[in-house]
C-alpha positions, 0 to 999 in steps of 0.5 A: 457758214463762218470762215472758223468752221470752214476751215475746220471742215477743210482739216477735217476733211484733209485728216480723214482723207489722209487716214484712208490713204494711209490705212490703204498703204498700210494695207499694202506694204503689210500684204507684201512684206515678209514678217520674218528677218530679211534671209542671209545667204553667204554665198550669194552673188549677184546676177550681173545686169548684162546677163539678166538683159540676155534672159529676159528676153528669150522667148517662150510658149506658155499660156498659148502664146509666145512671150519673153522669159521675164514675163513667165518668171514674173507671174511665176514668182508672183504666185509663189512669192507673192510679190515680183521682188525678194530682198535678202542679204548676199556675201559680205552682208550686202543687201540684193534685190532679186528680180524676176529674172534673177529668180529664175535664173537661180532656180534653173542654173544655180539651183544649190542657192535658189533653195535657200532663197525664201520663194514660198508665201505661206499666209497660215502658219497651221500649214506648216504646223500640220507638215511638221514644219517649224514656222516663224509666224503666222505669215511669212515666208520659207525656203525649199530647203526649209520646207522640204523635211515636210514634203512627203506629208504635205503630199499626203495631207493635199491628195486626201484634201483634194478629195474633199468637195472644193466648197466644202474645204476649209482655208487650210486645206485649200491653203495645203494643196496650193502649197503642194502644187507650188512645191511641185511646180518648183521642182520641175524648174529646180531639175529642169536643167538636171539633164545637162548637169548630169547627163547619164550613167554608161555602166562598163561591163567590169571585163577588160577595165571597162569603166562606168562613164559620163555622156551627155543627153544629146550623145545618146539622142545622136545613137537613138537609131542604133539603140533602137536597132539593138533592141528590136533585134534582141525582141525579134530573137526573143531575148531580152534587151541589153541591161546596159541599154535598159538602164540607159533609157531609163536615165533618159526616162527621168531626165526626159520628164523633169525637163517635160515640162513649164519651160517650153522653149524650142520652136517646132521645126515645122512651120504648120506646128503651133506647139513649142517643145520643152527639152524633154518634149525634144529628147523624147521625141528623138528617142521614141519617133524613128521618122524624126530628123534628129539633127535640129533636136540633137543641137538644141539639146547640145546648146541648152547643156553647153549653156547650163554647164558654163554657169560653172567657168564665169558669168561672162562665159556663161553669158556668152552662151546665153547670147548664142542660145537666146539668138538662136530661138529669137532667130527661128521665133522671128522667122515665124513671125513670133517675136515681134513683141518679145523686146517690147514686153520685156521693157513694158515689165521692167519699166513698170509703167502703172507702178510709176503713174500710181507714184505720181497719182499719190503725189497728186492725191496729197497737193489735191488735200493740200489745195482743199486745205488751204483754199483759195489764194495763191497757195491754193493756185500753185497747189492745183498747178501741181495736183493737175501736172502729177496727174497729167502725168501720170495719166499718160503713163497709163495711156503708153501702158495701155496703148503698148498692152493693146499692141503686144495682145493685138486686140482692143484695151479691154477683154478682161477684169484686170484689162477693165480695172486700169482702163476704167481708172484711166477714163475716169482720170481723164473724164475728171480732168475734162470736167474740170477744164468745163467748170474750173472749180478744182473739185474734179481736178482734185478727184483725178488723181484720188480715183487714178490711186485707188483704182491702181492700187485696185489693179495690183491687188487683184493682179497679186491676188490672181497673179495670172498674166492678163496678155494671154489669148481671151476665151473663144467666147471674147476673141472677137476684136469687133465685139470687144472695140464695141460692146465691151469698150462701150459697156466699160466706157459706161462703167467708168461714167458712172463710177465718177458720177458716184465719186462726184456726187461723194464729194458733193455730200462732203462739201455740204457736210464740212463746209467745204464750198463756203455756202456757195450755191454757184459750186454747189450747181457745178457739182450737180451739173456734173453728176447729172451730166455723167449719168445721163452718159452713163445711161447711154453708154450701158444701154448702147453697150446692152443692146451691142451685147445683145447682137453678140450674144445672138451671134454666139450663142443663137439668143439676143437675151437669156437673162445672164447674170452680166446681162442682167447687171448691164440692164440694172444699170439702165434700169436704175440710171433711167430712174434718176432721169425720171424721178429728176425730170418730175421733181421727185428728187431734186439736188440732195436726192439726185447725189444720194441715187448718184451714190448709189450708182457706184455700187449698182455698176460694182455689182456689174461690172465686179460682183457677177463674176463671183456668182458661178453661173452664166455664159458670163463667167469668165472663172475670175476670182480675186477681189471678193473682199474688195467688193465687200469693202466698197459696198460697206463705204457706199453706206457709210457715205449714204448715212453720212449725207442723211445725217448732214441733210437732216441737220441741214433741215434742222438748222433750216426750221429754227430758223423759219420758226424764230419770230421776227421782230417788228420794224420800229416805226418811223418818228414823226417830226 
């Protein structure tokens, strides 16, 4: 092939690949920004950095297990904004970022502006349409205060469609009763402080000049064995109980279930106990329970309304009894051994670790098009030093991220779909780099950091679509930290072998198609060594991690096999790898076949390793439910891909029998002299 066309093939190549990036990061920043006007709220201050350091790390039970408050604030504002920032514009017309942290602080201390702040993605405007609520496009998002005027009929519409058969329902309606559920859940955290702002109501009996008054909640827990004796005495003789200590406790009532629940942040005073209290978990328990010591609860509750009301003094009188809060629980969570982690979690979210290694995978993915474009020479060298240091770098990123996950969980890297999503894209960036250091080609170096961005960007798709936090205990199924460090971290070893054989086989197909190996049979060689190489592992760490599988499930669930979805898609990869081998060793295929099966690898480990999980059925499903759309995606570009090879290869072939076919000349005989 002519220099001419093999640089075309390099700008083409480049061009394509630079247009996939962009459609992807398209795709995106477009699923994540707000389609309105960034919202103005005048009277908007800012958290002060001080103060949100203080919160993020005050620790709180939920999801079974104890974790700091920015994380619970992160996935809560992650489902209901769909993103882990907001932009908006504060006093004077300055733009403020609100964090996790800063956003729910808002919501539980400052809740007269965390109403105006745009929390609720909506991604069909007909929602709202049905509600009587105006909307300002067909995606965007809204304020409580802008959806509130339609929150009677919007608990109307969702308890009729939640009667409908959850198959049956159409987008709107599903749409309808997430809505409802967030607006619940943002209630309970706009009014869970509501008992320390207001307390309750003594009416005075109008005799004397007695007049209502104000008292706090824990005032009253501090007089519960009192009340509790008035009105047993009053039921013992037959009267009714006072009207004054009946409207008491009914104001405790309410206060008790606004604050019953999502925020459970007092530890038991029972070392046995496991549960944390909320604050009405707390009150009620003084109230109702005569065999209570009330002491710990009582100062609990004093310390979370001192806490709330100084919010109206000054920021720094605020935090100072934030500090005394946040230490009180991380001291008792500490004495029970709970908040060992709680200092790291919080900086392992807020230093965003996998964000920053997607930043230099891109970085990576452009001098890795760049050092394809230009070829070899000096250029090309300075491009590959660069393309092999991003991706360095951010490999490593990903290897603290992971490594730091598995000491927060205190199990193996991998139990989960999103655990396997990051853990596959650092093997496969890290087996890249390693077949490039064997043949020195840069066709592995320059897939590295291509694979480590899709895969990331991967990763935070399914988590934004999920916005589940993925540190939670495993199902009983999987809490096995020797099963899941040997079957599960051999099978998604496997997963991730025949992914790059799929990728490396992909780019083989490209090469031969735009010329991009200049006719050299020798890179030609490499690349099928590869490919061949990786599924041979992949071969041995399915059948390995199958057999693993098999020994577990025996133990679990009494059967080696039971012909599971999961069970069956690990053997569809031994299976059909097994078959590559074969047809390979016996000349079936030879170097075109064994890439166009290796291509097809990628999708056999994608239904696998992904797809399975969507069938609704097996011991193995695990209720995963986002990247539907993704997997669709993946499976259409496989295809294209196989066609694209057919179409270069039947070219190939045709170029090949002109060719043969052109007569040859005869050789001029020798003159006699």
């Amino acid at each position: 092939m002519s220099n001419s066309s093999s640089k075309t093939g390099r700008w083409v190549a480049a061009g394509l690949a630079t247009l996939l990036l962009a459609a992807v990061f398209y795709n995106v920043v477009k699923d994540n920004t707000p389609k309105g006007e960034v919202r103005q709220i005048e009277d908007y201050t800012p958290w002060e950095p001080e103060t949100l350091k203080v919160a993020e790390t005050i620790p709180i039970q939920n999801g079974g297990r104890i974790k700091p408050l920015s994380t619970y604030a992160g996935f809560t504002m992650l489902s209901l904004h769909g993103a882990r920032s907001m932009e908006i514009t504060g006093a004077a017309d300055k733009k403020v970022t609100i964090t996790p942290a800063a956003w729910l602080m808002d919501t539980l201390f400052r809740p007269e502006l965390a109403v105006k702040l745009p929390t609720f993605r909506i991604d069909n405007s007909a929602v709202l349409d049905a509600i009587g609520v105006k909307s300002s496009g067909k995606r965007d998002r809204y304020s409580y205060a802008d959806i509130e005027p339609g929150r009677e009929k919007l608990g109307e519409l969702a308890k009729s469609y939640d009667a409908i058969e959850k198959a049956k329902r159409d987008p709107v309606q599903e749409q309808t009763i997430a809505l409802a559920y967030n607006l619940q859940q943002y209630e309970r955290l706009l009014g869970y402080f509501g008992f320390a702002r207001f307390g309750v109501i003594l009416h005075g009996s109008g005799k004397n000049g007695a007049q209502d008054q104000r008292a706090d909640i824990s005032a009253v827990m501090a007089t519960a064995p009192a009340i509790r004796q008035q009105a047993s005495l009053s039921k013992s003789q037959g009267q009714p109980v006072d009207e004054h200590i009946v409207s008491l406790m009914e104001q405790v009532e309410d206060a008790t279930n606004f604050s019953k629940f999502e925020l459970f942040i007092l530890p038991p005073a029972s070392s046995k106990a496991v549960t944390w209290l909320s604050a009405g978990d707390s009150i009620y328990k003084v109230i109702a329970d005569p065999q209570m010591d009330p002491q710990l609860a009582i100062s609990d509750i004093k310390s979370l309304e001192t806490t709330a009301r100084s919010i109206g003094e000054s920021q720094a009188a605020f935090r100072e009894q934030l500090v005394i809060l946040r230490d009180a629980l991380a001291n008792r969570a500490e004495a029970r051994g709970e908040y060992k982690h709680i200092q790291m979690e919080a900086d392992f979210y807020r230093l965003n670790f996998f964000l920053n290694a997607l930043v230099f995978f891109i970085l990576g993915t452009l001098t890795a098009l760049a050092m394809w474009t230009v070829g070899k020479g000096t250029a090309g060298k300075i491009l590959s030093w660069i393309t092999l240091g991003s991706t360095a770098a951010g490999l490593a990123l990903c290897v603290v991220a992971i490594v730091q996950r598995c000491i927060i969980m205190q199990r193996p890297p991998v139990g989960n779909l999103y655990d396997t999503i990051i853990f596959i894209a650092s093997i496969v960036v890290l087996m890249a780099l390693v077949i490039e250091w064997m043949t020195r080609r840069r066709f592995a170096l320059g897939i590295a950091p291509i694979t480590g961005t899709l895969l990331i960007i991967l990763s935070r798709r399914f988590e934004l679509g999920d916005a589940k936090d993925y540190m939670d205990p495993l199902v009983a199924v999987l809490n096995s930290n020797y099963w899941l460090t040997t079957h599960v971290l051999t099978i998604t070893l496997g997963y991730a072998a025949g992914l790059l054989s799929a990728f490396l086989a992909f780019i083989y197909l490209l090469m031969r198609g735009l010329g991009l190996d200049d006719g050299d049979r020798d890179i030609r060689r490499s690349l099928t060594r590869a490919v061949y190489g990786m599924v041979c592992l992949t071969l041995f760490l399915a059948l390995v991690g199958t057999v693993l599988g098999g020994i577990w499930a025996n133990d679990s669930w009494g059967r080696f096999w039971g012909w599971d979805p999961k069970e069956n898609g690990a053997l569809l990869i031994v299976l059909w790898t097994l078959s590559i081998l074969h047809a390979r060793l016996g000349g079936y295929i030879r170097e075109w076949g064994l890439h166009f099966a290796a291509v097809f690898t990628g999708a056999v480990v994608t239904f696998s390793w992904w797809h399975v999980n969507f069938l609704n059925t097996g011991l193995h499903n695990y209720g995963f439910t986002a990247g539907k759309d993704s997997i669709k995606v993946f499976y259409a570009i496989i295809g294209l891909i196989l066609i694209f090879g057919v179409i270069v290869k039947a070219m190939e072939q045709s170029s090949k029998d002109r060719t043969d076919s052109k007569p040859v000349e005869a050789e001029p005989e020798p003159t006699m002299y």
